[in-house]
SEBA-222329 format. One record per residue: residue in three letters; y, x, z of N, C-alpha, C, O in turn. Coordinates in steps of 0.2 Angstrom, whole numbers, padded with zeros to 4 digits, always signed. Each point is the difference from the previous one (the first is absolute). Layout:
% SEBA-222329
ALAYXZYXZYXZYXZ
...
This chain:
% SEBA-222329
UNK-0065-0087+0105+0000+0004-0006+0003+0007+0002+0005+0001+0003
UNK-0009+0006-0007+0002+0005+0002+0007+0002-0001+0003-0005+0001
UNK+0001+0010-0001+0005+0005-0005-0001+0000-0006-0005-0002-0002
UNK+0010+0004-0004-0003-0001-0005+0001+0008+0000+0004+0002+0005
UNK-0008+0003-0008+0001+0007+0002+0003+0003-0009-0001-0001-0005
UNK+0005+0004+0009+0005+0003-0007-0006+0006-0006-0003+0005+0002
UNK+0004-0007-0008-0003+0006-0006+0003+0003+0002+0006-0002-0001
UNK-0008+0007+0003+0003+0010+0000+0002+0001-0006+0006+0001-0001
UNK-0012-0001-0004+0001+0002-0005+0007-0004-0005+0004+0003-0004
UNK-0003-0009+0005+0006-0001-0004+0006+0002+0006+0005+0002-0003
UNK-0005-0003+0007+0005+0003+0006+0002+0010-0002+0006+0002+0002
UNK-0010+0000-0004+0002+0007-0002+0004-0001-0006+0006+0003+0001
UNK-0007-0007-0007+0001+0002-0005+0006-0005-0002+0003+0000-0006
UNK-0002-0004+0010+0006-0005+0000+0004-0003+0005-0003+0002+0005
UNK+0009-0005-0004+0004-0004+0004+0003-0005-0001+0004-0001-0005
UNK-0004-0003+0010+0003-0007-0003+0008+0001+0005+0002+0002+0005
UNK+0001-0004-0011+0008-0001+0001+0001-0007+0006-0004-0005+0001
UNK+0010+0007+0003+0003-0007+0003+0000-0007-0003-0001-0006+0002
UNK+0003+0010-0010+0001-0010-0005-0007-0003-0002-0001-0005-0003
UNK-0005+0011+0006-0007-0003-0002-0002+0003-0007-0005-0003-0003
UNK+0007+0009+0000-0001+0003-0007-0006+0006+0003+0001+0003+0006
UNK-0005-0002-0010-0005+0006+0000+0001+0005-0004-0002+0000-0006
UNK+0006+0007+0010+0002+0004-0004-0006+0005-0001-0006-0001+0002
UNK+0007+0005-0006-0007+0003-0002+0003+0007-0005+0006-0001-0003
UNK-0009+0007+0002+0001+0005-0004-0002-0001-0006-0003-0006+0000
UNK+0004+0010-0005+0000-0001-0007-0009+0005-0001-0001+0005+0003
UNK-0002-0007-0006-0006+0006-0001+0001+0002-0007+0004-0003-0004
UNK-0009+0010+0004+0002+0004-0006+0004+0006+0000+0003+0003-0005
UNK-0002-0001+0013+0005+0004+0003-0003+0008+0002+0004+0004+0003
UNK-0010-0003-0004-0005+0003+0005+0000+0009-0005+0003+0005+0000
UNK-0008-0008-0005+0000+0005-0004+0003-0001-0008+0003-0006-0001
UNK-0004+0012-0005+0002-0001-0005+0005+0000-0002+0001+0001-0006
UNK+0004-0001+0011+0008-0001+0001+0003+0003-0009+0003-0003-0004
UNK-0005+0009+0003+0004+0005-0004-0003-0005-0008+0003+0001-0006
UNK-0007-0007+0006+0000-0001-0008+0004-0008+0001+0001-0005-0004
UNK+0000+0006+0009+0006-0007+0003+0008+0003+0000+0003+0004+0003
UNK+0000-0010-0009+0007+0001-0001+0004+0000+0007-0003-0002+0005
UNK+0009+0005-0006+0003+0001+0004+0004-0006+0006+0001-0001+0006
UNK+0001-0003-0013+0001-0009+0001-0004-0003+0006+0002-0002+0005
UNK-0011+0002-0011-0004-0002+0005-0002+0001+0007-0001-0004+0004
UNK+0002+0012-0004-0001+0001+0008+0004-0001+0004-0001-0001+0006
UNK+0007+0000-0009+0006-0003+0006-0001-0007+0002+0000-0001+0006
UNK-0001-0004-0014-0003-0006+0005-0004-0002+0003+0000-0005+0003
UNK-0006+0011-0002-0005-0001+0003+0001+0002+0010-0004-0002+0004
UNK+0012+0005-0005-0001+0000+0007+0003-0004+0003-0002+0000+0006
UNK+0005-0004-0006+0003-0009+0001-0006-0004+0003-0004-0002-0004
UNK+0004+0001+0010-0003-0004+0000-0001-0010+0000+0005-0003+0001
UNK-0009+0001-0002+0003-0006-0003-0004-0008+0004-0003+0001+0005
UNK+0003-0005-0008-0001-0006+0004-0006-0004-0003-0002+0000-0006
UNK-0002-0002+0010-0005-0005-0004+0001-0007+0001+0005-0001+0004
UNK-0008-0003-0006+0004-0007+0000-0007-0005-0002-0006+0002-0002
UNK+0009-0008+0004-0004-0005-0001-0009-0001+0002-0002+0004+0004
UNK-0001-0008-0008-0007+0002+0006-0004+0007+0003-0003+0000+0005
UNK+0004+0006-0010-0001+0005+0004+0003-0001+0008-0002-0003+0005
UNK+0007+0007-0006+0007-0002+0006-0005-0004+0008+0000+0002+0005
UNK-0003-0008-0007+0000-0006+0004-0006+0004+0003+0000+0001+0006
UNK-0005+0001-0012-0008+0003+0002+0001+0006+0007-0003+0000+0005
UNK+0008+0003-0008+0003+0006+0004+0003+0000+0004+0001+0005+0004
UNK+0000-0011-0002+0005-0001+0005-0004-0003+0006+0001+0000+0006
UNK-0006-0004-0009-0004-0001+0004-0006+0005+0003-0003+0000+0006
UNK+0001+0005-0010-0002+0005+0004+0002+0003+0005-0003+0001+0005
UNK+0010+0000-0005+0004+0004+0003+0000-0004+0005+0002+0003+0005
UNK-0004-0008-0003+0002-0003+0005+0007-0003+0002+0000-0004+0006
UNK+0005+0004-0009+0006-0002-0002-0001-0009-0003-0004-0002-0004
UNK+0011-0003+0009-0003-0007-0005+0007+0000-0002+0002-0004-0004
């Protein structure tokens, strides 16, 4: 059986943590900015974690077990 070959495309846009979590950016960050509270845009730059079966879906793309 081959390799399994890693998504590029979630490979750019995410990374899996040593404890196995799928960090990932917040969207909604691009444009618009100025009719976006100030609050919001702050939390918007944190980036945060995804969990449960996404997480697993992701994790297996990634080629990560």
């Amino acid at each position: 059986m081959p390799k399994m070959k890693t998504h590029k495309g979630m490979a750019t846009r995410l990374r899996v943590t040593r404890t196995g979590k799928v960090v990932h950016r917040k969207p909604n960050k691009r444009h618009l900015l100025s009719a976006k509270s100030a609050k919001r845009r702050r939390n918007l730059r944190r980036p945060t974690t995804l969990g449960g079966r996404m997480a697993k879906i992701i994790t297996r793309l990634m080629g990560v077990k």
